[in-house]
Backbone atoms as SQL, in Angstrom:
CREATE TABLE atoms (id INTEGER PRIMARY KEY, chain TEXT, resi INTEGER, resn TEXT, atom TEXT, x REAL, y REAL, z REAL);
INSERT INTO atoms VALUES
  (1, 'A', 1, 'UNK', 'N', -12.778, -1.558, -7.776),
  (2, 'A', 1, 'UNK', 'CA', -11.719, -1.434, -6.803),
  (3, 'A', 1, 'UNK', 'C', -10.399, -1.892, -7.412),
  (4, 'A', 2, 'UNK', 'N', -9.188, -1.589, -6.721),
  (5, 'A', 2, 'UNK', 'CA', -8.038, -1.534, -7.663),
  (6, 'A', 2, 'UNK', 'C', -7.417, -2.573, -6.712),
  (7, 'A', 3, 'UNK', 'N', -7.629, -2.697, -4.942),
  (8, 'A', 3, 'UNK', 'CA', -6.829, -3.470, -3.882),
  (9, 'A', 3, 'UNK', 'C', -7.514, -4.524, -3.778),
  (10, 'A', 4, 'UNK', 'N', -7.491, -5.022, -2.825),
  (11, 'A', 4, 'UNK', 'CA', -8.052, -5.960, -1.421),
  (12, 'A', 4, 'UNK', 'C', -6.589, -5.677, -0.465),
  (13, 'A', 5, 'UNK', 'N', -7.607, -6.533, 0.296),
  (14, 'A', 5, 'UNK', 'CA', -7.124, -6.892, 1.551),
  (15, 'A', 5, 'UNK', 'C', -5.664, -8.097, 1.164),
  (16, 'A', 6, 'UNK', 'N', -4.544, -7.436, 1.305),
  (17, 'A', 6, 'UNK', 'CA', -3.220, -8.371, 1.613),
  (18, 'A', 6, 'UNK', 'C', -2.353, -8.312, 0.569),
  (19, 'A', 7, 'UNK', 'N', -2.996, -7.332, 0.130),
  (20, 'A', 7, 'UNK', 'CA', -2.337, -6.908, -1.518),
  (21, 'A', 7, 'UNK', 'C', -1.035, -5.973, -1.519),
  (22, 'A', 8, 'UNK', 'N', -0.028, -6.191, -1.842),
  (23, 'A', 8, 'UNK', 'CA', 0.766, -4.710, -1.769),
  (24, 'A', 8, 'UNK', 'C', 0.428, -4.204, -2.888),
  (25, 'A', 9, 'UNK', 'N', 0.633, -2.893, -2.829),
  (26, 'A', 9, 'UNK', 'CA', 0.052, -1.415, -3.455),
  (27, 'A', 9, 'UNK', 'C', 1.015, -0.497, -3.492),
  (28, 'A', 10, 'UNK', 'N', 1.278, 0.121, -4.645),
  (29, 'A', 10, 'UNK', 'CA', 2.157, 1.196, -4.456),
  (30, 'A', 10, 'UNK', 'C', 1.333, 2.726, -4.785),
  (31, 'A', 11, 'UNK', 'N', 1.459, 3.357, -4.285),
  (32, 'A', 11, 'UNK', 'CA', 0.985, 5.171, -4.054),
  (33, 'A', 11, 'UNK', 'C', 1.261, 5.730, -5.108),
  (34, 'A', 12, 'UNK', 'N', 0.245, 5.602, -6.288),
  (35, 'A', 12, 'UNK', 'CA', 0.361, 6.161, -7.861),
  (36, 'A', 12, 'UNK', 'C', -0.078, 7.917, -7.770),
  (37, 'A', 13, 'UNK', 'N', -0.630, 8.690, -6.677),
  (38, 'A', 13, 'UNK', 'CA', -0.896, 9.759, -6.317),
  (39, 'A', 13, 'UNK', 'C', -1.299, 10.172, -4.912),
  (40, 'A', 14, 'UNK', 'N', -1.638, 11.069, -4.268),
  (41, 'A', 14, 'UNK', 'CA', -1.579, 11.259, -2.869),
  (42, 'A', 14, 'UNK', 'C', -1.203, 12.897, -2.600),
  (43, 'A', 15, 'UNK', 'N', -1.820, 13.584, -2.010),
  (44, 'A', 15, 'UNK', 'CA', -1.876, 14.835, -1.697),
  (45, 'A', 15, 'UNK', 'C', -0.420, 15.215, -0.593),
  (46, 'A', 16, 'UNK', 'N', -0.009, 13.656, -0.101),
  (47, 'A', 16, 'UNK', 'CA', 1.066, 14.190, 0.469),
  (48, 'A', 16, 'UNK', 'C', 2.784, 13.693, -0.742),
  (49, 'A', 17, 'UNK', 'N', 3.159, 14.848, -1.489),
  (50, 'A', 17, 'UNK', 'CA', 3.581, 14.063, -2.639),
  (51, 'A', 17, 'UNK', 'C', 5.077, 12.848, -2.652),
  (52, 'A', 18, 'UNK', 'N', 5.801, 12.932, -1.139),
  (53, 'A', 18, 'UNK', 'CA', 6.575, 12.103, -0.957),
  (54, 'A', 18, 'UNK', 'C', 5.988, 11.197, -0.927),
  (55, 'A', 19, 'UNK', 'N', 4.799, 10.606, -0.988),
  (56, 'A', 19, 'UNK', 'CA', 4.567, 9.292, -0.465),
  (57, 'A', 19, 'UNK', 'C', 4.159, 8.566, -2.378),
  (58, 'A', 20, 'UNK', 'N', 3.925, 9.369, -2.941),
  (59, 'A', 20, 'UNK', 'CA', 4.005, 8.703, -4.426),
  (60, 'A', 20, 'UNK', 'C', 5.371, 7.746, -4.433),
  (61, 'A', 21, 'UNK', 'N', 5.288, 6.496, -4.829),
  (62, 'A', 21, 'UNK', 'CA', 6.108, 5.346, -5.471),
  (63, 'A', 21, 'UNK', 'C', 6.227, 4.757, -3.803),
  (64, 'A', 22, 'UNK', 'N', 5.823, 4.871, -2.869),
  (65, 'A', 22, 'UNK', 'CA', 5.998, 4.239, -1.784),
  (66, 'A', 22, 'UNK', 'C', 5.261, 2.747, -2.046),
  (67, 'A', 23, 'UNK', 'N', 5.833, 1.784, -1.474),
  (68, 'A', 23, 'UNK', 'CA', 5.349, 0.294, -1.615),
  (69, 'A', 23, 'UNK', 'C', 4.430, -0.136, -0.379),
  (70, 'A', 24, 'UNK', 'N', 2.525, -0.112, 0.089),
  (71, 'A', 24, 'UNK', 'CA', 1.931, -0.150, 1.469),
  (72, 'A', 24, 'UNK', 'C', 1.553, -1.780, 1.368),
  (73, 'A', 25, 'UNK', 'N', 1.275, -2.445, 2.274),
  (74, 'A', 25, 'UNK', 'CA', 0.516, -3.411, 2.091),
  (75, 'A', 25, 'UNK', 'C', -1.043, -3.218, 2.930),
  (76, 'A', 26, 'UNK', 'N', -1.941, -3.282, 2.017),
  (77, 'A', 26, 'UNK', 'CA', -3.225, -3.091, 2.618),
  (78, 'A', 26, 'UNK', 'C', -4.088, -3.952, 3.349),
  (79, 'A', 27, 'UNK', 'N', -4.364, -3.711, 4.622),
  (80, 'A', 27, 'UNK', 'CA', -4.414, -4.240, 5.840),
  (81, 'A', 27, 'UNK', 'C', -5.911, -4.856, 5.673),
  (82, 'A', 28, 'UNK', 'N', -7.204, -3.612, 5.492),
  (83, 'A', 28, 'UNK', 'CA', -8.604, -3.998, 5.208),
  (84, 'A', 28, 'UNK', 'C', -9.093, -2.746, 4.936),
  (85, 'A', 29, 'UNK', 'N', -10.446, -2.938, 5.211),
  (86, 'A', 29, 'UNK', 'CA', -11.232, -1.458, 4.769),
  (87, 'A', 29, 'UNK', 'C', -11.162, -0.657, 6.062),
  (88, 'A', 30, 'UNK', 'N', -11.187, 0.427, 5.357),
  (89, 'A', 30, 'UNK', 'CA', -11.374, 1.598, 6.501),
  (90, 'A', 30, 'UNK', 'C', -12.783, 1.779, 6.498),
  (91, 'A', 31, 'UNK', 'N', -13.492, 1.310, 7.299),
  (92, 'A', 31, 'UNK', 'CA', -15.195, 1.829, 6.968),
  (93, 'A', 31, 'UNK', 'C', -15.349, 3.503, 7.120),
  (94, 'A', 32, 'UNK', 'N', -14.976, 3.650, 8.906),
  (95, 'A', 32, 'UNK', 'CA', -15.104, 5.388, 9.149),
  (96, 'A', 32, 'UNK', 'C', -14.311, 6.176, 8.073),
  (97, 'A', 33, 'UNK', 'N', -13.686, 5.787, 7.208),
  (98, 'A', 33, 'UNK', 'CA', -12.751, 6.969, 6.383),
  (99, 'A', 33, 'UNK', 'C', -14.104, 6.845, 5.028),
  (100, 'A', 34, 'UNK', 'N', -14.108, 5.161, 4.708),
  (101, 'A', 34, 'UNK', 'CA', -14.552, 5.180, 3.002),
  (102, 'A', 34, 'UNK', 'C', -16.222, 5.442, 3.235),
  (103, 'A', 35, 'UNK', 'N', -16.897, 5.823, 4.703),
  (104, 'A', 35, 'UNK', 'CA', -18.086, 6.184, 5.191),
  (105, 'A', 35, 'UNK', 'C', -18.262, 7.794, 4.989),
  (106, 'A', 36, 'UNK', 'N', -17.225, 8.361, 5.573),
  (107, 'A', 36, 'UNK', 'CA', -16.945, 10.071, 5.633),
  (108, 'A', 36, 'UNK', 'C', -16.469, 10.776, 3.840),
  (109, 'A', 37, 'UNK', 'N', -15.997, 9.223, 3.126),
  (110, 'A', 37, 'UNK', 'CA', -15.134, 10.671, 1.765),
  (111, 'A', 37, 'UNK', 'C', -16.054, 9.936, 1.176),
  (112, 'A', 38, 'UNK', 'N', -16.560, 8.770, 0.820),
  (113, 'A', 38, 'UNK', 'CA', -17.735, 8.366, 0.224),
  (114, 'A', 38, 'UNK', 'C', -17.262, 7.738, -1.148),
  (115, 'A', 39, 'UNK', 'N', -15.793, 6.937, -0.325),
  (116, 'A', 39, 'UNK', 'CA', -15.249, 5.982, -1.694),
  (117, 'A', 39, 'UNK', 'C', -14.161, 5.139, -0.893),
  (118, 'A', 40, 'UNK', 'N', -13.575, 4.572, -1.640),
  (119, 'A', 40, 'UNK', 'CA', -13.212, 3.250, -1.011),
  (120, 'A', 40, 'UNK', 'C', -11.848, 3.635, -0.503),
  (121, 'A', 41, 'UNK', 'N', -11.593, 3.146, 1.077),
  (122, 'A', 41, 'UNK', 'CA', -10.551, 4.069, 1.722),
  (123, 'A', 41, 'UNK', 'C', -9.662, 2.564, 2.398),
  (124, 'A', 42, 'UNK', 'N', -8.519, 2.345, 2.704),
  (125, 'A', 42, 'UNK', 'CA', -7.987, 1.160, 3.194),
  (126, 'A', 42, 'UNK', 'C', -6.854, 1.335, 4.082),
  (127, 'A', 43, 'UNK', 'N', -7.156, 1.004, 5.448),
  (128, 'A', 43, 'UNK', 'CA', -6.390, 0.623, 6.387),
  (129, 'A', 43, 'UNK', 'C', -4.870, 0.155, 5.716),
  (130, 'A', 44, 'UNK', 'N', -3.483, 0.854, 5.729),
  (131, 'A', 44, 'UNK', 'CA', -2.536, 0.224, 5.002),
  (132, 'A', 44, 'UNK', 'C', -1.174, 0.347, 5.897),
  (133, 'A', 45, 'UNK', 'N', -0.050, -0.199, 5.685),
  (134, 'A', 45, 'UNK', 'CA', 1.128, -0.472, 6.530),
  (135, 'A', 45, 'UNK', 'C', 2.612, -0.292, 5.385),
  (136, 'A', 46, 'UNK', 'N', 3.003, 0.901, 5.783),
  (137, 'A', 46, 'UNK', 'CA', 4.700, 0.521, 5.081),
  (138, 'A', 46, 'UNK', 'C', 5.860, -0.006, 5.758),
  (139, 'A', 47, 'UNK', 'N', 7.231, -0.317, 5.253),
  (140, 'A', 47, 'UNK', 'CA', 7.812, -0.877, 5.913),
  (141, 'A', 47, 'UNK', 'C', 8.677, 0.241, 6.336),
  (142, 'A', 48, 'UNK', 'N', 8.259, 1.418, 6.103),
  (143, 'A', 48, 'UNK', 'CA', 9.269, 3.001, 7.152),
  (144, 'A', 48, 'UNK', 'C', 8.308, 3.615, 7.243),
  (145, 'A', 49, 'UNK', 'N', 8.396, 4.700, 8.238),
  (146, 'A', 49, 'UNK', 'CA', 7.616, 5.618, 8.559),
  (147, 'A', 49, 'UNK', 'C', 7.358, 6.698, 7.248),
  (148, 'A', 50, 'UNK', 'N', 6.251, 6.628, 6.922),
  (149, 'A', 50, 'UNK', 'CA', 5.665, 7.790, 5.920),
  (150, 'A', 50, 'UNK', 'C', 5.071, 8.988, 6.494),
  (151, 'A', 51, 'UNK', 'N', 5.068, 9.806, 5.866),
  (152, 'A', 51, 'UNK', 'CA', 4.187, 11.434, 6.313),
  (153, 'A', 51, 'UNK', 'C', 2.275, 10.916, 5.969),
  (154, 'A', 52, 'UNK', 'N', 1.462, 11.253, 7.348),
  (155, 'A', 52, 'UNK', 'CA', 0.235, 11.186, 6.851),
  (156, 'A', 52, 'UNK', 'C', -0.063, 12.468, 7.047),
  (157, 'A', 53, 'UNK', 'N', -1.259, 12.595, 6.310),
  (158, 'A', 53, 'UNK', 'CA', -2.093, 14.089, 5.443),
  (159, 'A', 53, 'UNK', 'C', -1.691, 15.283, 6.830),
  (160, 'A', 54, 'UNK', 'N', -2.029, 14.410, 7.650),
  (161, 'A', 54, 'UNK', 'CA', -2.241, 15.700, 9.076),
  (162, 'A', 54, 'UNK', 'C', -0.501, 16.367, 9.619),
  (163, 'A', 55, 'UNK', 'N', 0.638, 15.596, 8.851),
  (164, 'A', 55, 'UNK', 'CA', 1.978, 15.686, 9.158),
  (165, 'A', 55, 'UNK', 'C', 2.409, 14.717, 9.781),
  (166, 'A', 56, 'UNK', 'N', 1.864, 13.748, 10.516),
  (167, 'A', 56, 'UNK', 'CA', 2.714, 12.659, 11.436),
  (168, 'A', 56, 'UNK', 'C', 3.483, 12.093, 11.013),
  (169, 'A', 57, 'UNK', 'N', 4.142, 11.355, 11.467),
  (170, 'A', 57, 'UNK', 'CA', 4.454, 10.315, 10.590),
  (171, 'A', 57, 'UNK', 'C', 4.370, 8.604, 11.558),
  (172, 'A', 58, 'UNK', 'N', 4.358, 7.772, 10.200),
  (173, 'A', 58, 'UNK', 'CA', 3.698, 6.308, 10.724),
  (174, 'A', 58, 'UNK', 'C', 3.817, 5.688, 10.053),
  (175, 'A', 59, 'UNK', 'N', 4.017, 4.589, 10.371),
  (176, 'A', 59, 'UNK', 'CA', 4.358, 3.012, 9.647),
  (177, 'A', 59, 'UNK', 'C', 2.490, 2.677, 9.027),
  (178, 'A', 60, 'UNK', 'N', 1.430, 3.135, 9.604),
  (179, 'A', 60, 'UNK', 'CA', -0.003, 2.307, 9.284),
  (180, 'A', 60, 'UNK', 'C', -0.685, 3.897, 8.906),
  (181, 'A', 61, 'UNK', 'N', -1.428, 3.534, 8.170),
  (182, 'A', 61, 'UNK', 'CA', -2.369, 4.989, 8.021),
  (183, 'A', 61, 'UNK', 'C', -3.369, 4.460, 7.212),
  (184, 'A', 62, 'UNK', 'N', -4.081, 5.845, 6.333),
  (185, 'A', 62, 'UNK', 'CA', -5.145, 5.344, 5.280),
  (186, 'A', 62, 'UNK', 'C', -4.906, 5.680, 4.415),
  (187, 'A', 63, 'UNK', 'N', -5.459, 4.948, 3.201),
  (188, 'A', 63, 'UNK', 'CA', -5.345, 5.331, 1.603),
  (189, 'A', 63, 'UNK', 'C', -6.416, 5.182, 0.745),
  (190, 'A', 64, 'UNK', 'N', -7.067, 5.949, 0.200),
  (191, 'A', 64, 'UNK', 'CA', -7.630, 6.020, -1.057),
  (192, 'A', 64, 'UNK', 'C', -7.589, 5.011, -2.149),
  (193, 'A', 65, 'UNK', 'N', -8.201, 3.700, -2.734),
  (194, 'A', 65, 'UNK', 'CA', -8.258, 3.100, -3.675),
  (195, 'A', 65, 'UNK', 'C', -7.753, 4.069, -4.493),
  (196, 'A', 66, 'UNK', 'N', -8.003, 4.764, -5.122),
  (197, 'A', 66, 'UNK', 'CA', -8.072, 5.182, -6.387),
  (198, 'A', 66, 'UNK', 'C', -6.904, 5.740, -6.573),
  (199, 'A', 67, 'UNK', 'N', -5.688, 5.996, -5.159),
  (200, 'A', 67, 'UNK', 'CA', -4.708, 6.415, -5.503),
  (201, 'A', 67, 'UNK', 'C', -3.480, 5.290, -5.044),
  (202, 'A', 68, 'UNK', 'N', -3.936, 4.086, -5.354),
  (203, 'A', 68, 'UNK', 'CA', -3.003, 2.748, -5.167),
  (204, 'A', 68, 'UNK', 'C', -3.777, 1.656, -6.512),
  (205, 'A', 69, 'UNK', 'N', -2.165, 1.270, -6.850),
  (206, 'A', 69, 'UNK', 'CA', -2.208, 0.169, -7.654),
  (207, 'A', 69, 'UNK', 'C', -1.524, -0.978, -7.009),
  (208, 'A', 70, 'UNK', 'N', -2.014, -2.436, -7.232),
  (209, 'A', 70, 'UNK', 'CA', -1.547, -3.638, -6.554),
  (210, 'A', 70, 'UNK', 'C', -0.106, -3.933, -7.623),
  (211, 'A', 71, 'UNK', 'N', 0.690, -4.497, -6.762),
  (212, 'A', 71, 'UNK', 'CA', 2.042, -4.706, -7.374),
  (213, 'A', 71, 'UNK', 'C', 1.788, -5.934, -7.921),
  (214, 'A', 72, 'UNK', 'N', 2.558, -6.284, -9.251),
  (215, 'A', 72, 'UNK', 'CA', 1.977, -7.924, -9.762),
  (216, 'A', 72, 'UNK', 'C', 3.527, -8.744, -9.315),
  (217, 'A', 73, 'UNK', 'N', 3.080, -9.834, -9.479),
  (218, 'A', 73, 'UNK', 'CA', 4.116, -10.654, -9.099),
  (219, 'A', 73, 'UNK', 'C', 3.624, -12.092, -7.990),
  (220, 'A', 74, 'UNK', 'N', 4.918, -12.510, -7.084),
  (221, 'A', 74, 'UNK', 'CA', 4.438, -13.604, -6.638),
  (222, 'A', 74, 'UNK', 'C', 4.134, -13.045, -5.409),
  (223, 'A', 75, 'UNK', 'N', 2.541, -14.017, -5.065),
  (224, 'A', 75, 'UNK', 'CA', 2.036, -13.602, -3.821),
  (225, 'A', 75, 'UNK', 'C', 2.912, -13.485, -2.212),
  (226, 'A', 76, 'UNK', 'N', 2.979, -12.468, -1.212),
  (227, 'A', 76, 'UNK', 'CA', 3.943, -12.553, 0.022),
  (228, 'A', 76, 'UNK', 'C', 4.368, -14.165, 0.548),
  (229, 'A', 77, 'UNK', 'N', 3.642, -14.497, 0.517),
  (230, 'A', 77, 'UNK', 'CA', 3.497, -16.163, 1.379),
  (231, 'A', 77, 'UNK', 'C', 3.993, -17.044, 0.412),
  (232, 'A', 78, 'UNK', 'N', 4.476, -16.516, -1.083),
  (233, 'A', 78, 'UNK', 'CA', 5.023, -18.035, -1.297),
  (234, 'A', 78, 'UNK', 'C', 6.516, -17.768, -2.040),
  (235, 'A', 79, 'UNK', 'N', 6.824, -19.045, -1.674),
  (236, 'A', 79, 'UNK', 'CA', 8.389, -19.038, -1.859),
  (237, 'A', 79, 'UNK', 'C', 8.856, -19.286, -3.546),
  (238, 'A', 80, 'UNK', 'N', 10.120, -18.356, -3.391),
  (239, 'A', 80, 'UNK', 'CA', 10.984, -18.488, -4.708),
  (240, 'A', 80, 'UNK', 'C', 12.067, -20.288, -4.906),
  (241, 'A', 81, 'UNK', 'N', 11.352, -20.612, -5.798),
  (242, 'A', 81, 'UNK', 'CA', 12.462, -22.171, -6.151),
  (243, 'A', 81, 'UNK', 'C', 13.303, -22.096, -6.709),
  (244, 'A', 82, 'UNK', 'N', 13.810, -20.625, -8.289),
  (245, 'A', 82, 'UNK', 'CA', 14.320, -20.985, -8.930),
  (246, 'A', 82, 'UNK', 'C', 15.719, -20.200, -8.515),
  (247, 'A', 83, 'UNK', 'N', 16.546, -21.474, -8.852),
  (248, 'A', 83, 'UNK', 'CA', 18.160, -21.357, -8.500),
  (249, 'A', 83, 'UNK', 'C', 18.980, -20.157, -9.212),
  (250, 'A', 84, 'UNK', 'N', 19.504, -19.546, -8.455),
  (251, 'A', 84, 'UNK', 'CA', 20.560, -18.250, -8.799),
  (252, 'A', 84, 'UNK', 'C', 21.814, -18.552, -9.289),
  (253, 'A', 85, 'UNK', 'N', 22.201, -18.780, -10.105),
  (254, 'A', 85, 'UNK', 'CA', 23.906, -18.583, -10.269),
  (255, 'A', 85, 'UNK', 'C', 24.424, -17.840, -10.233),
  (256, 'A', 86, 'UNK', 'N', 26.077, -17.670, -9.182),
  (257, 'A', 86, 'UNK', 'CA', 26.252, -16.764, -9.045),
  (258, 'A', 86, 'UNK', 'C', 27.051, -16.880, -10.524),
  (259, 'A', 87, 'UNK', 'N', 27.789, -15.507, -10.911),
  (260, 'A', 87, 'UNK', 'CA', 28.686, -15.253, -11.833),
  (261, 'A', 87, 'UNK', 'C', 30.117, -15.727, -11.671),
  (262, 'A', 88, 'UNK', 'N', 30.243, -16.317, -12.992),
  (263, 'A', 88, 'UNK', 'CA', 31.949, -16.942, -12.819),
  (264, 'A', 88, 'UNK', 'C', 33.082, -16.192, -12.747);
């Protein structure tokens, strides 16, 4: 698996092709989706409305592991310490 649960993920492929480079955060498993395509499918949330497969559009939908990578960096919940300067 490439997610979990609380991970942001960005849309490295996707049949709907605007939604490639979109940033989701993945919510949990989709059982009824990753039950029906017969691979690992995840409940996910962007912060604008995206196009899903059927045309809607929606802030929550589903995604395909295999077509999301987790973003690296510092986890949502924890805070930045180091001091900014502005420019002189």
């Amino acid at each position: 698996m490439n997610c979990k649960p609380g991970d942001l993920a960005i849309m490295v492929d996707s049949r709907v092709i605007e939604n490639i480079g979109v940033v989701f955060e993945v919510l949990g498993n989709d059982a009824e989706a990753t039950a029906h395509y017969g691979h690992q499918c995840w409940r996910v949330r962007s912060s604008r409305p995206t196009r899903n497969s059927d045309g809607t559009m929606s802030i929550e939908g589903r995604a395909a592991d295999f077509d999301l990578r987790p973003v690296s960096g510092l986890p949502v919940a924890d805070d930045v310490t180091d001091d900014i300067k502005e420019p002189a």
